[in-house]
Backbone bond lengths (Angstrom), bond angles and torsions (degrees), N, CA, C in turn:
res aa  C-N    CA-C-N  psi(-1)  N-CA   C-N-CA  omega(-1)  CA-C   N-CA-C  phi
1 X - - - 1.464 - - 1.529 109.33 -
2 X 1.408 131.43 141.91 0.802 142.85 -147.17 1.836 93.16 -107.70
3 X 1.318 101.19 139.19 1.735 114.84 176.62 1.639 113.71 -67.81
4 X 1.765 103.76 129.23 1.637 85.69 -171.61 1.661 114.19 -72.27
5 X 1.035 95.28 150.66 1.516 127.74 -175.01 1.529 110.73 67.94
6 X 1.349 115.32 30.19 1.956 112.38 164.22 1.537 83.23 -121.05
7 X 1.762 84.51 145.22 1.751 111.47 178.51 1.531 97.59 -82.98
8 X 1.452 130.30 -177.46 1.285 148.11 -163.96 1.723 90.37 -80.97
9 X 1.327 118.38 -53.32 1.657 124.54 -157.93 2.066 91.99 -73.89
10 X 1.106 96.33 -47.31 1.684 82.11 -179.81 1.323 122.26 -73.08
11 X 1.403 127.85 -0.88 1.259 112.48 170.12 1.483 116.88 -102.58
12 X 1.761 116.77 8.51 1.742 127.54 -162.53 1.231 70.07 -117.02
13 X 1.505 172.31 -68.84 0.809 161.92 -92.24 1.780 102.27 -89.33
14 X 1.290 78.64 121.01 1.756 96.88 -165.95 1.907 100.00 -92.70
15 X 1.571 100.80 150.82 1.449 100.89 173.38 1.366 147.21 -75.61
16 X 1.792 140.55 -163.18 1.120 115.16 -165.78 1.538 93.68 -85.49
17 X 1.619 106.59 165.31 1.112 110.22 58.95 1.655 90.45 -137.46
18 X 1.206 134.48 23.96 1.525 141.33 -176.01 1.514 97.86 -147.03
19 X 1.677 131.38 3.66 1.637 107.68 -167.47 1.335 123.37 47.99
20 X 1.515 100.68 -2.27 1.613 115.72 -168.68 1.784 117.39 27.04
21 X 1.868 93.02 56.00 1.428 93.50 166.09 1.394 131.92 -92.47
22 X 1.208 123.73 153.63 1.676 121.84 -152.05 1.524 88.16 -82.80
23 X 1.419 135.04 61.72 1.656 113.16 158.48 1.342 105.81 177.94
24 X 1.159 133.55 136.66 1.706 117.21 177.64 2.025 97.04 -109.12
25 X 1.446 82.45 176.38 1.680 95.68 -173.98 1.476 123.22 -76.57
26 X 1.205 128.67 89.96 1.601 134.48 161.52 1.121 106.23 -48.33
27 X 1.373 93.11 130.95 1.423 123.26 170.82 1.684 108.58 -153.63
28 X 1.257 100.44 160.36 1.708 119.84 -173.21 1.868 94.73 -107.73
29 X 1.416 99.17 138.81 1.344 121.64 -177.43 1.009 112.00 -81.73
30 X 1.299 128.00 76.59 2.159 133.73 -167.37 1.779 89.17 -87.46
31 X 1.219 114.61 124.89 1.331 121.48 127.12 1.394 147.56 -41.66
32 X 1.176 132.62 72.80 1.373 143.02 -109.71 1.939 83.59 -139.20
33 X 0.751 123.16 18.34 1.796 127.53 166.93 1.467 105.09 -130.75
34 X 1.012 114.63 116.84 1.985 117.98 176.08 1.286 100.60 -91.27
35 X 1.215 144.80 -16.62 1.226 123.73 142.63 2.151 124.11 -178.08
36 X 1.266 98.81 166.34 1.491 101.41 -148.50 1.653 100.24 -152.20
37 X 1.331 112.23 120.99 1.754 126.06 173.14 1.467 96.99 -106.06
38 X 1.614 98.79 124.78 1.754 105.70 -168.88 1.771 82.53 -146.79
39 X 1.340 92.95 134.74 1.486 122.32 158.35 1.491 109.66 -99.60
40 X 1.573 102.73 132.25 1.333 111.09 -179.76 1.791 108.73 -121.20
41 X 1.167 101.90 142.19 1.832 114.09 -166.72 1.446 109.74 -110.12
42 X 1.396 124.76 122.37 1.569 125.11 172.57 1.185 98.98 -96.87
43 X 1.292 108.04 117.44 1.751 102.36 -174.43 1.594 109.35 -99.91
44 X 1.370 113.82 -12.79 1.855 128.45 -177.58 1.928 93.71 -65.89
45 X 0.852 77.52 130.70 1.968 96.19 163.41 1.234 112.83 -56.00
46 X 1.735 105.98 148.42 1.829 96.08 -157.70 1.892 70.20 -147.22
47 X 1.192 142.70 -47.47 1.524 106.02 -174.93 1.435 98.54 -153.02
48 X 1.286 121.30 174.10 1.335 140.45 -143.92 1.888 101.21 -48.76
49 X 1.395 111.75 -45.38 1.391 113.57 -162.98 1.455 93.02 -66.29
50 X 1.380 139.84 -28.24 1.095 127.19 -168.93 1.670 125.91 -76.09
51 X 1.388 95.00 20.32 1.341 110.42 -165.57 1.368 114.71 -107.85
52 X 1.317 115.71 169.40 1.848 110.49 174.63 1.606 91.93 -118.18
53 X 1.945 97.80 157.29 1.527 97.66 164.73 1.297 140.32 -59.56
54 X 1.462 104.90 -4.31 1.335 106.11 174.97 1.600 100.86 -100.40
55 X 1.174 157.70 -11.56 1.438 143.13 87.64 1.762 102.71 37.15
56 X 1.670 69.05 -117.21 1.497 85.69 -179.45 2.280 134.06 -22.02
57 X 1.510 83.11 -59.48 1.114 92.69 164.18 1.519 134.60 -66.92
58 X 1.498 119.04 -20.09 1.686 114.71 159.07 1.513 121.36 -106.05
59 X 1.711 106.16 -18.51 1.922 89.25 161.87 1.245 125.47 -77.20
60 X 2.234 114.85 -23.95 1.402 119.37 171.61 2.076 104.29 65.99
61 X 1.112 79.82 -118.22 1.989 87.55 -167.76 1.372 106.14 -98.99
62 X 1.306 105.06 -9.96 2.427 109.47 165.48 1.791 92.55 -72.51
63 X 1.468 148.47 -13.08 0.961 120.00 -148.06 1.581 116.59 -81.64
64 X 1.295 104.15 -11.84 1.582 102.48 179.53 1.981 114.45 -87.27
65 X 1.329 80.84 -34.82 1.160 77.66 -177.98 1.864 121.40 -79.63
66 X 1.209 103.14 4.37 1.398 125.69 164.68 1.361 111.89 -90.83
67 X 1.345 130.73 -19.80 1.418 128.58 172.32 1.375 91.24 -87.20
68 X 0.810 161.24 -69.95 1.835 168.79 -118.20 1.459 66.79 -92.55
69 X 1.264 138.84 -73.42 1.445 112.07 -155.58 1.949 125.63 -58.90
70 X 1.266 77.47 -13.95 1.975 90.15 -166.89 1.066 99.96 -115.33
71 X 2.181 149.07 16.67 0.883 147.25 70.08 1.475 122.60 3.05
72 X 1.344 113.91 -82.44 1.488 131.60 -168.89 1.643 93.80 -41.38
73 X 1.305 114.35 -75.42 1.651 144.02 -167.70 2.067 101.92 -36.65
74 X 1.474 87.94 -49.81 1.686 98.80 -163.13 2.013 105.99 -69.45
75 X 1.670 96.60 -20.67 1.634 97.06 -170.24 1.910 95.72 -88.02
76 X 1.149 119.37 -22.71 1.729 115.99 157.86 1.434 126.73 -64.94
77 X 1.282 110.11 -29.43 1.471 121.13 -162.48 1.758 99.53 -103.09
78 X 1.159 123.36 -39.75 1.710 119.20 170.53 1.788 109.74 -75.70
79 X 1.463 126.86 -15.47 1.285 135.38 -161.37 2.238 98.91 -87.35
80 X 1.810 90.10 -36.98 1.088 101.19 175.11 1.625 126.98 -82.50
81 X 1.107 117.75 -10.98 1.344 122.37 165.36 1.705 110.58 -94.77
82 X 1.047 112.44 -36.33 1.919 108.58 174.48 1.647 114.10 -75.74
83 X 1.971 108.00 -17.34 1.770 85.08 159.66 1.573 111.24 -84.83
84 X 1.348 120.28 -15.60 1.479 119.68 166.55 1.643 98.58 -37.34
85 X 1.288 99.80 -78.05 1.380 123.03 -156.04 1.866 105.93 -51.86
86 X 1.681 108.02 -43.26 1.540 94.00 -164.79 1.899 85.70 -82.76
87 X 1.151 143.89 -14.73 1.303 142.58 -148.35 1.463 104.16 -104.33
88 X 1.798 117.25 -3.93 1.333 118.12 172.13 1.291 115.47 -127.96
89 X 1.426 121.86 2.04 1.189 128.75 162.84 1.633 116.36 -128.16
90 X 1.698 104.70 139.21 1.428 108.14 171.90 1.346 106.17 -61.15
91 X 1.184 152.27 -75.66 1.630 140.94 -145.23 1.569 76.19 -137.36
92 X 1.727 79.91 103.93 1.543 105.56 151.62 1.287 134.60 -101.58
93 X 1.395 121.28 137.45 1.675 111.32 -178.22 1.701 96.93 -131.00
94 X 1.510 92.87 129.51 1.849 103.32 174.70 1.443 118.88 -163.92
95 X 1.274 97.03 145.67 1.844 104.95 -169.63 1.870 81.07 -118.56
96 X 1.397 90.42 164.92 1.500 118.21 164.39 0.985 110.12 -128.84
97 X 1.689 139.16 127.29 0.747 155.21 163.45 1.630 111.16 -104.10
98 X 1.705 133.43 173.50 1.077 147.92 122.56 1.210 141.39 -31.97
99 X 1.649 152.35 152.03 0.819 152.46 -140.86 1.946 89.52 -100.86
100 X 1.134 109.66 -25.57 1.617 127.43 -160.33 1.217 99.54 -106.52
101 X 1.197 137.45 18.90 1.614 131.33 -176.99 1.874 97.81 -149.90
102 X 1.410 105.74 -1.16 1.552 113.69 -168.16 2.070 102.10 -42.04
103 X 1.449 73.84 -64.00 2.447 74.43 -165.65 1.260 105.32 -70.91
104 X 1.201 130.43 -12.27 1.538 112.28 166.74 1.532 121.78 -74.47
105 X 1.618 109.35 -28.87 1.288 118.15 -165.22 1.528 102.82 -81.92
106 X 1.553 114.91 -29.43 1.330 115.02 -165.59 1.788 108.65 -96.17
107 X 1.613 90.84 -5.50 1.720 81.90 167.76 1.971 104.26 -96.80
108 X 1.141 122.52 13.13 1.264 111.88 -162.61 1.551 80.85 -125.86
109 X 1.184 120.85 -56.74 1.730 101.09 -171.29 1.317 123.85 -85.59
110 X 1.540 104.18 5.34 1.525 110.07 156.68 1.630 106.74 63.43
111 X 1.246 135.72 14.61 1.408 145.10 -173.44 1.758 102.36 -38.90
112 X 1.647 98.33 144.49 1.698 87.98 162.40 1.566 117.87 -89.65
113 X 1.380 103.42 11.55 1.606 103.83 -173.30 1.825 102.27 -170.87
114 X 1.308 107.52 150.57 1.311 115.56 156.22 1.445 133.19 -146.74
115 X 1.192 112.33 155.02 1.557 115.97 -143.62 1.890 104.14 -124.23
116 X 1.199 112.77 110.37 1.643 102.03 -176.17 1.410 112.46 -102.70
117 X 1.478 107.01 141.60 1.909 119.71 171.98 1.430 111.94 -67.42
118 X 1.403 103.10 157.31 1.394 108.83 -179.38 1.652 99.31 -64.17
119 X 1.427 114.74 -160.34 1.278 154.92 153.71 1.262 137.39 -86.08
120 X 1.224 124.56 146.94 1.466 126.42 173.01 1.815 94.04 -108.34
121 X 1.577 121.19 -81.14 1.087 118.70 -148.34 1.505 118.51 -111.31
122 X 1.355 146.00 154.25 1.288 146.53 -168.52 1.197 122.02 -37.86
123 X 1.047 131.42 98.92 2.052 119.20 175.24 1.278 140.92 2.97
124 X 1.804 105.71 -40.92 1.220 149.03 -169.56 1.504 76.97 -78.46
125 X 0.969 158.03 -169.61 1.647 148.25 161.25 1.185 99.35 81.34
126 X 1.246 137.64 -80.36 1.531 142.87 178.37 1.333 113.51 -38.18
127 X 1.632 119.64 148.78 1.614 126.67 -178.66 1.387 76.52 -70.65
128 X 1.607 112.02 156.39 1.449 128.92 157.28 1.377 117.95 -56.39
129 X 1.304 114.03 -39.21 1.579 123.24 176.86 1.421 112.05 -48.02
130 X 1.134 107.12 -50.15 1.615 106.09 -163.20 1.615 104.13 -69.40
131 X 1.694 117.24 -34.02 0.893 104.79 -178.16 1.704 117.09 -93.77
132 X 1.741 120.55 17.37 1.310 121.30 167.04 1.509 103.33 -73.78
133 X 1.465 94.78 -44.75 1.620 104.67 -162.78 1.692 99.17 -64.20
134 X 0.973 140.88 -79.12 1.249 151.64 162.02 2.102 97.85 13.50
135 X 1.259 96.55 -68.10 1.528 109.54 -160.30 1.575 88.40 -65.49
136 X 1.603 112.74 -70.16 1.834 95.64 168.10 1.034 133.24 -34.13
137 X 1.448 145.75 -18.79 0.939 136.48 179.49 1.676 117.50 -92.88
138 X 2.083 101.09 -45.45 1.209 98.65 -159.92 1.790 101.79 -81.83
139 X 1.532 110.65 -13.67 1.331 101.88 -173.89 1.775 121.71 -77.63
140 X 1.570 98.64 12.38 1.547 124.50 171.62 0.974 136.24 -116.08
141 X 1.222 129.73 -37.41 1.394 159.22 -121.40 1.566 77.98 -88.37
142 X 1.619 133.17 154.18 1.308 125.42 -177.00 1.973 82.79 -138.53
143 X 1.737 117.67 13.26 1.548 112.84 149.78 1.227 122.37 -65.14
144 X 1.535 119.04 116.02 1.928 96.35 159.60 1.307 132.86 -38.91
145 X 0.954 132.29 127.85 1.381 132.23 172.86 1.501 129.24 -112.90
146 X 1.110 121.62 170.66 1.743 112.75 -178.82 1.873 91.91 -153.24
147 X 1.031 83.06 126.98 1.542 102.48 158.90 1.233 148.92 -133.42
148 X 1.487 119.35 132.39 0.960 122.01 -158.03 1.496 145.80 -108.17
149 X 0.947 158.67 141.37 1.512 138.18 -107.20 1.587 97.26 -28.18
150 X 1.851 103.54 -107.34 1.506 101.38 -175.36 1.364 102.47 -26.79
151 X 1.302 143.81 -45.49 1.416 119.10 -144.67 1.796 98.28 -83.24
152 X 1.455 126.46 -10.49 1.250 133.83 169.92 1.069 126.61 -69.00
153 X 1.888 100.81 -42.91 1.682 107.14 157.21 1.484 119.37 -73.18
154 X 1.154 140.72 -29.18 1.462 152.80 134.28 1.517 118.92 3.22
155 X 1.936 91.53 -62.78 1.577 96.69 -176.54 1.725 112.48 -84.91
156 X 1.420 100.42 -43.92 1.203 106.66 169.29 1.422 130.25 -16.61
157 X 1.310 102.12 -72.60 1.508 137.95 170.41 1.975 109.01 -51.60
158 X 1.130 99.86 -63.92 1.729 91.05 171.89 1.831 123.28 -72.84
159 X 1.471 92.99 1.49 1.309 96.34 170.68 1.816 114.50 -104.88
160 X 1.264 120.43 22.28 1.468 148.94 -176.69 1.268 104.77 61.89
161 X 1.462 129.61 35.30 1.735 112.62 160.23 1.589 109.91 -91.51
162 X 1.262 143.86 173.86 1.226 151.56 -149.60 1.970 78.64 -115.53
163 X 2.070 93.21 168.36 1.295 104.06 132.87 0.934 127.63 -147.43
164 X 1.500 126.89 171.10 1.522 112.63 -171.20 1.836 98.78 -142.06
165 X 1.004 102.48 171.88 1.795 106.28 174.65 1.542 103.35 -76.66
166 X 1.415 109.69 169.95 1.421 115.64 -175.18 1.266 125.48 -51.92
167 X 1.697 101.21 -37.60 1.367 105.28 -168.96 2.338 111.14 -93.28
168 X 1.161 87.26 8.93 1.977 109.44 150.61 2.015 68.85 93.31
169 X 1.053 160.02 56.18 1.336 129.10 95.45 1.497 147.69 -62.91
170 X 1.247 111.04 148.01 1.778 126.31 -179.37 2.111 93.42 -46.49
171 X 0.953 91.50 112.05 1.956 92.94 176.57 1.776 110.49 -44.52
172 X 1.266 108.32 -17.44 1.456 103.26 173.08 1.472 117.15 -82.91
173 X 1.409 120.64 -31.23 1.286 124.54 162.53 1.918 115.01 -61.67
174 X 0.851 132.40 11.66 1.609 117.97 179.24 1.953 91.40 172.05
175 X 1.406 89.22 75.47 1.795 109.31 169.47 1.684 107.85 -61.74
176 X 1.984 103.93 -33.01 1.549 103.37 -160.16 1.463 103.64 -113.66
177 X 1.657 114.90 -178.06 1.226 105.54 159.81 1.745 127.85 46.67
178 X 1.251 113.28 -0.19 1.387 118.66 134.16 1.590 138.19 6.99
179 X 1.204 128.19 93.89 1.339 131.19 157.91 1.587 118.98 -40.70
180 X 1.334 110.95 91.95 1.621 117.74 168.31 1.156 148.86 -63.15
181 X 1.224 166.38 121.18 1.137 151.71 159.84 1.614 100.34 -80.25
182 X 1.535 121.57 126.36 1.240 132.91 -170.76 1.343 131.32 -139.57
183 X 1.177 128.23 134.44 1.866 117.25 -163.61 0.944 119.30 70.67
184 X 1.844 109.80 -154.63 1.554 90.79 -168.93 2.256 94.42 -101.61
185 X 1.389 118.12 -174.90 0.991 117.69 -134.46 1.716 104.58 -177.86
186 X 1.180 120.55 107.73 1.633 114.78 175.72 1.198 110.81 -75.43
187 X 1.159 125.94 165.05 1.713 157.53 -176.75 1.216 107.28 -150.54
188 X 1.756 100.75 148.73 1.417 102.73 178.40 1.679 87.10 -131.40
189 X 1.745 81.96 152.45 1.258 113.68 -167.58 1.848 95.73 -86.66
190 X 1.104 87.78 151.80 2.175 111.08 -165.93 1.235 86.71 -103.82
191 X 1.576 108.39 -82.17 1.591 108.04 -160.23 1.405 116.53 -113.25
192 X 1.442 137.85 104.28 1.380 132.30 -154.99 1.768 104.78 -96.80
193 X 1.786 92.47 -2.69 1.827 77.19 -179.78 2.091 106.13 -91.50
194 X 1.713 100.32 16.78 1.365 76.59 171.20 1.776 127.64 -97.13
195 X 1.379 103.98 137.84 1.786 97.04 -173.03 1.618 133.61 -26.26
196 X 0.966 103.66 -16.45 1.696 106.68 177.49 1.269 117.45 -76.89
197 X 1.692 113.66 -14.25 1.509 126.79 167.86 1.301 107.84 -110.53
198 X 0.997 111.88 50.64 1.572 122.62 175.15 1.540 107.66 -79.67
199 X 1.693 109.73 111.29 1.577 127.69 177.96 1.506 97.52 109.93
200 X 1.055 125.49 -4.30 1.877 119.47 -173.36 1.418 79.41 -64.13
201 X 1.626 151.89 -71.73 1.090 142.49 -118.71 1.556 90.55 -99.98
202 X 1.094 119.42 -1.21 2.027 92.92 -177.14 1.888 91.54 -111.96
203 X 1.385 122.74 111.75 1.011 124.20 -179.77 1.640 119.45 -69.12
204 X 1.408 113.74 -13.37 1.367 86.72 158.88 1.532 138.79 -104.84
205 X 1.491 94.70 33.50 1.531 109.05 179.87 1.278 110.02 -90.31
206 X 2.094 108.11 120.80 1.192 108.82 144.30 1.461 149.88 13.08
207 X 1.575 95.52 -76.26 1.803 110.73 -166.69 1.789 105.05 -62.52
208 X 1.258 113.75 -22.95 1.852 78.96 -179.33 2.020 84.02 -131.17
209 X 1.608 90.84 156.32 1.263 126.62 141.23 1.711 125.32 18.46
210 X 1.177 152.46 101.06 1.844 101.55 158.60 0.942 124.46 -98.20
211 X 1.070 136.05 51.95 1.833 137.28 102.05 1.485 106.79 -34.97
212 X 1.133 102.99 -81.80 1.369 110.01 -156.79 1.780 99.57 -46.85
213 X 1.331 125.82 -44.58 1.711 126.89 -141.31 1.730 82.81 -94.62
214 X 1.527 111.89 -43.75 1.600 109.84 158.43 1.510 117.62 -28.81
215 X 1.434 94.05 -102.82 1.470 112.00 -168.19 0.967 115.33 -124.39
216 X 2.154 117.35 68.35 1.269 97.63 163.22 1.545 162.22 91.82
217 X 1.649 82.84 -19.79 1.554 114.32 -165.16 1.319 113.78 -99.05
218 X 1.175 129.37 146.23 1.296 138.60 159.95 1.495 119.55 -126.77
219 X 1.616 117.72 135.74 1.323 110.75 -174.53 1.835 107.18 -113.06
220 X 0.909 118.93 126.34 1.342 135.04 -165.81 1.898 135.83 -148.53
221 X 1.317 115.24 137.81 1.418 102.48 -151.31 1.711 102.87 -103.99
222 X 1.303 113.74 120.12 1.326 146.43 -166.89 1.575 108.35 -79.37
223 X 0.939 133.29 117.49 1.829 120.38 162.45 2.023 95.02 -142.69
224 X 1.100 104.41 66.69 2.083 106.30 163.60 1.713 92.02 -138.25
225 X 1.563 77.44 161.33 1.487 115.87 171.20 1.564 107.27 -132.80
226 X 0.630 104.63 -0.37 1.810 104.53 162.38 1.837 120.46 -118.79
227 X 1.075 123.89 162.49 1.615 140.13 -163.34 1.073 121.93 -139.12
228 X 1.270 142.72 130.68 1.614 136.05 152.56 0.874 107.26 -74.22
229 X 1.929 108.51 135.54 1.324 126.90 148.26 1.130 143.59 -33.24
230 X 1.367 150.47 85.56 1.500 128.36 -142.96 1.528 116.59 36.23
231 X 1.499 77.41 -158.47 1.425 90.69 -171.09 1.510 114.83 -137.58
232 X 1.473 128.06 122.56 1.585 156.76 -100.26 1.928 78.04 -93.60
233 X 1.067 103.12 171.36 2.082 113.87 -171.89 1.503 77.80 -87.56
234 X 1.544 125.48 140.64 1.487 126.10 159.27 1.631 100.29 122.41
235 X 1.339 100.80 -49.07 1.346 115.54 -149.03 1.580 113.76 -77.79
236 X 1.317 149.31 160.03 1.642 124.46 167.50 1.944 88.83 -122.81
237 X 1.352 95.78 159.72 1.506 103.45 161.07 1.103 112.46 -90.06
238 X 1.337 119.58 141.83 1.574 128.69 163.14 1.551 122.54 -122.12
239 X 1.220 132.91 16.91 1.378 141.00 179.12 1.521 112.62 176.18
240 X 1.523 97.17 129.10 1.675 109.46 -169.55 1.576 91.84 -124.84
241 X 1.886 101.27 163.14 1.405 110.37 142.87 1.797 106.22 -140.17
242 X 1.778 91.44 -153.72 1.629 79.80 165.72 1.020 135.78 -65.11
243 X 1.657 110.15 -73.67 1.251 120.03 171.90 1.866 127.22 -48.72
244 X 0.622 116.23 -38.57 1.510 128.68 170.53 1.530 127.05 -130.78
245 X 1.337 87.09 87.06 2.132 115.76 -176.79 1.656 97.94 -26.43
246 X 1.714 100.18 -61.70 1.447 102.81 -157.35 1.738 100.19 -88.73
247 X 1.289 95.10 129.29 1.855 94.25 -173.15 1.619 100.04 -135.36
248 X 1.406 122.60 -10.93 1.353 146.84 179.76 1.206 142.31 175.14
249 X 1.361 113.61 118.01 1.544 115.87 -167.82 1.600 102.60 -123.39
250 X 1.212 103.26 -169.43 1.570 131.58 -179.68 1.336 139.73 -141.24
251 X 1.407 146.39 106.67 1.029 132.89 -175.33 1.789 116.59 -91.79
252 X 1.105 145.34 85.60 1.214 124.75 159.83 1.319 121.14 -112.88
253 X 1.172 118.22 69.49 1.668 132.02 144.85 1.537 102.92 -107.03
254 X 1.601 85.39 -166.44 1.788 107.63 -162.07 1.716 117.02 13.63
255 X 1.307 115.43 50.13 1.769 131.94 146.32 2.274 83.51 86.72
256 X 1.269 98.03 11.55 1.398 101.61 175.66 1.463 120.76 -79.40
257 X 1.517 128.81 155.11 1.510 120.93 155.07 1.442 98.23 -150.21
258 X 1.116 107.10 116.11 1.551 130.29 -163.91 1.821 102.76 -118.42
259 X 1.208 140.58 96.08 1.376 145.41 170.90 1.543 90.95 -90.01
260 X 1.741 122.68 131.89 1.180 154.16 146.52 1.386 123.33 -88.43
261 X 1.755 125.93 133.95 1.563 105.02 169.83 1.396 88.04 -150.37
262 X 1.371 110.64 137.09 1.415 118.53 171.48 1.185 120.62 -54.09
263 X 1.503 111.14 -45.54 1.765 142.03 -140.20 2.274 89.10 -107.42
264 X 1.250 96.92 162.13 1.574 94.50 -178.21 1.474 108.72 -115.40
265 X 1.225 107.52 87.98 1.371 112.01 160.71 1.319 130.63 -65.23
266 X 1.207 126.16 4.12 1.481 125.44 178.90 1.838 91.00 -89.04
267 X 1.068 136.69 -6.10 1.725 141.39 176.05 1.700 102.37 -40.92
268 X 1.353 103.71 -65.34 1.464 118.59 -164.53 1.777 122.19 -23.97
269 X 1.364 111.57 -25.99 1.385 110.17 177.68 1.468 98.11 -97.48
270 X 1.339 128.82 -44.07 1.137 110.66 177.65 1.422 122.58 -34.84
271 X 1.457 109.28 -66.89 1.623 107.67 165.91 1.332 119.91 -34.69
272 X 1.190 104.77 -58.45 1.968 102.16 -172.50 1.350 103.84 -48.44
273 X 1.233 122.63 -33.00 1.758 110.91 -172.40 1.466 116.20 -96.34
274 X 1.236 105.30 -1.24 1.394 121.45 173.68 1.878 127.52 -91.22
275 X 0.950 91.64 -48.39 1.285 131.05 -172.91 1.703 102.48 -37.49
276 X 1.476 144.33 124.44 1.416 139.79 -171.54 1.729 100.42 -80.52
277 X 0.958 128.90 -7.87 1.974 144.33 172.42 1.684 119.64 -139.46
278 X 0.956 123.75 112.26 0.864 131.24 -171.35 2.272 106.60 -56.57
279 X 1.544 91.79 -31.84 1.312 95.17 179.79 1.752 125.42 -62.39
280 X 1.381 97.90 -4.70 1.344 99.03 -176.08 1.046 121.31 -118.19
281 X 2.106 92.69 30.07 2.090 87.49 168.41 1.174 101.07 -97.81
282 X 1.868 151.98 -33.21 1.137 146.04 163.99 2.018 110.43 4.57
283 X 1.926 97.95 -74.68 1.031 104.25 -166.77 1.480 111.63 -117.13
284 X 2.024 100.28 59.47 1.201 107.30 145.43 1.482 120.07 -115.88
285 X 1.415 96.49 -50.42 1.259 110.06 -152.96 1.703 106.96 -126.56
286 X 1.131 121.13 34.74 1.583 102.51 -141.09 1.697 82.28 -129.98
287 X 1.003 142.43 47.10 1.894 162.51 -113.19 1.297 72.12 -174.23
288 X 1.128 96.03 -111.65 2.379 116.61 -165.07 1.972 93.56 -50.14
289 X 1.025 160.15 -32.57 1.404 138.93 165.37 1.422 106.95 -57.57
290 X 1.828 137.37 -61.09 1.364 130.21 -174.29 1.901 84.26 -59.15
291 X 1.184 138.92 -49.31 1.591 121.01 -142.76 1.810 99.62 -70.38
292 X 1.320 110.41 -50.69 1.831 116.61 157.49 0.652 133.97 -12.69
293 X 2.086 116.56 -65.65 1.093 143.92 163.24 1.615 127.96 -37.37
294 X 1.607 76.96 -41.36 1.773 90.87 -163.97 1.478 105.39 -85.06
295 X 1.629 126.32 -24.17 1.160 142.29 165.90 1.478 110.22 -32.03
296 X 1.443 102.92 -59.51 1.415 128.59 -135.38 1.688 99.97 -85.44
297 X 1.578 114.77 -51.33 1.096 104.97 138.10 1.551 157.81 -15.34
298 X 1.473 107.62 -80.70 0.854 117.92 139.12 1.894 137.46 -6.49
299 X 1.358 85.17 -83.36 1.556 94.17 161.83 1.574 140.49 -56.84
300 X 1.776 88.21 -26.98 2.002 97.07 173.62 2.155 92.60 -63.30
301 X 1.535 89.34 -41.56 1.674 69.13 -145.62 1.747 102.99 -86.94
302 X 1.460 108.35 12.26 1.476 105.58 149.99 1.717 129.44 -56.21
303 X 1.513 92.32 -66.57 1.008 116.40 178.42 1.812 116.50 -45.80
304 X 1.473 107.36 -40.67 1.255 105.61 -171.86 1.684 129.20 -96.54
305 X 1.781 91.15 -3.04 1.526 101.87 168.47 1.713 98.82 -78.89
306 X 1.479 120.32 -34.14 1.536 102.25 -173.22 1.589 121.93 -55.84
């Protein structure tokens, strides 16, 4: 018998983290930016100079064929942020550059934004140079930027926080066999009054989830074994989990706006073109496409108040 005054559906009504309702929200993918100049960064190692001697000295005669692999890796991982990019803006304009050509390219193509790739291999691996230059640049640079996993540990790191593997070792202590964060993966949101979650707080908006407009949540697809240490002087957190506290931050001091994400939101089109139903990209991947989106934004109208 049913409780007076609850209907049949409110008392079956099952909990979060889906209400476990039989259908997610369709929607059509509008291009909703008319247009956007984005520099894109391969931050994975592409040939021998990009290496450190201690590199050298533990891949030995694997080392090429370890670049061909982080080659291979970097032409999936930059392919997946430029269908972001051409798939959320009408007239898109974007170069890719290198991790080693970054401040020349971004003083010449004048971008209103730039966007960095994850990582393949430990820092410690990298020539030191690339990563002096890196910190000169990004600890100035007055471009928005977004970065992405590695490129989160990237900034992290030139912004003096440490990193360590999941389970809190020095990455040189446990190179293998690694504790992962893998697939996709919720996060909870810290601070929802910052603009990149723009509509989380009006619950009857469309654009996100209810998870997310619920409780907070974001669902997003994870592939690291490494973490930043806190979180960098300047910077605020905006999304935690367990294993890895820092999952997204923010920089807006010194005329900066710096977006961080552990997790790879540039995924979201991949799925859509992958996907055996089109209906079941909503509630895969479609978290990191609005967070992109909202970046990208963002950044036009940085750029254009200066």
């Amino acid at each position: 018998m049913l409780d007076a005054g609850k209907t049949r559906t409110e008392v079956n009504k099952l909990p979060f983290p889906f209400n476990n309702r039989p259908f997610c929200h369709y929607e059509p993918i509008e291009q909703k930016i008319d247009y956007a100049k984005v520099l894109i960064v391969n931050n994975l190692l592409r040939y021998q100079e990009d290496m450190s001697e201690l590199a050298r000295k533990e891949w030995g005669e694997n080392a090429e064929s370890k670049l061909t692999f982080e080659r291979n890796i970097s032409s999936m991982a930059l392919n997946n942020i430029a269908q972001n990019i051409k798939r959320l803006v009408k007239q898109p304009k974007t170069l890719t550059v290198h991790l080693s050509e970054l401040a020349e390219a971004a003083r010449d193509f004048n971008p209103d934004a730039i966007v960095l790739s994850g990582t393949l291999s430990d820092f410690d691996y990298y020539n030191p140079q690339l990563l002096e230059h890196f910190k000169e640049f990004i600890t100035k640079t007055e471009i928005p930027v977004l970065g992405i996993c590695g490129g989160h540990q990237l900034i992290g790191v030139a912004f003096g926080n440490k990193l360590s593997t999941l389970d809190n070792l020095d990455p040189w202590q446990k190179r293998g066999n690694r504790i992962v964060e893998y697939q996709y993966r919720f996060i909870k949101i810290v601070d929802q009054s910052d603009p990149i979650f723009a509509g989380v707080k009006d619950k009857e908006s469309g654009i996100w989830q209810d998870y997310t407009k619920e409780a907070d949540i974001l669902r997003v697809w994870q592939n690291h074994g490494l973490k930043v240490h806190g979180v960098p002087h300047g910077f605020k957190l905006l999304a935690t989990a367990y294993l890895c506290k820092n999952q997204m931050m923010v920089k807006r001091t010194d005329n900066q706006l710096i977006y961080t994400v552990q997790f790879h939101l540039e995924k979201s089109f991949e799925d859509w073109s992958k996907n055996p139903t089109r209906w079941e990209h909503p509630n895969e991947s479609r978290d990191g496409r609005i967070l992109f989106e909202n970046f990208l934004k963002l950044a036009l109208e940085k750029r254009h108040s200066n």
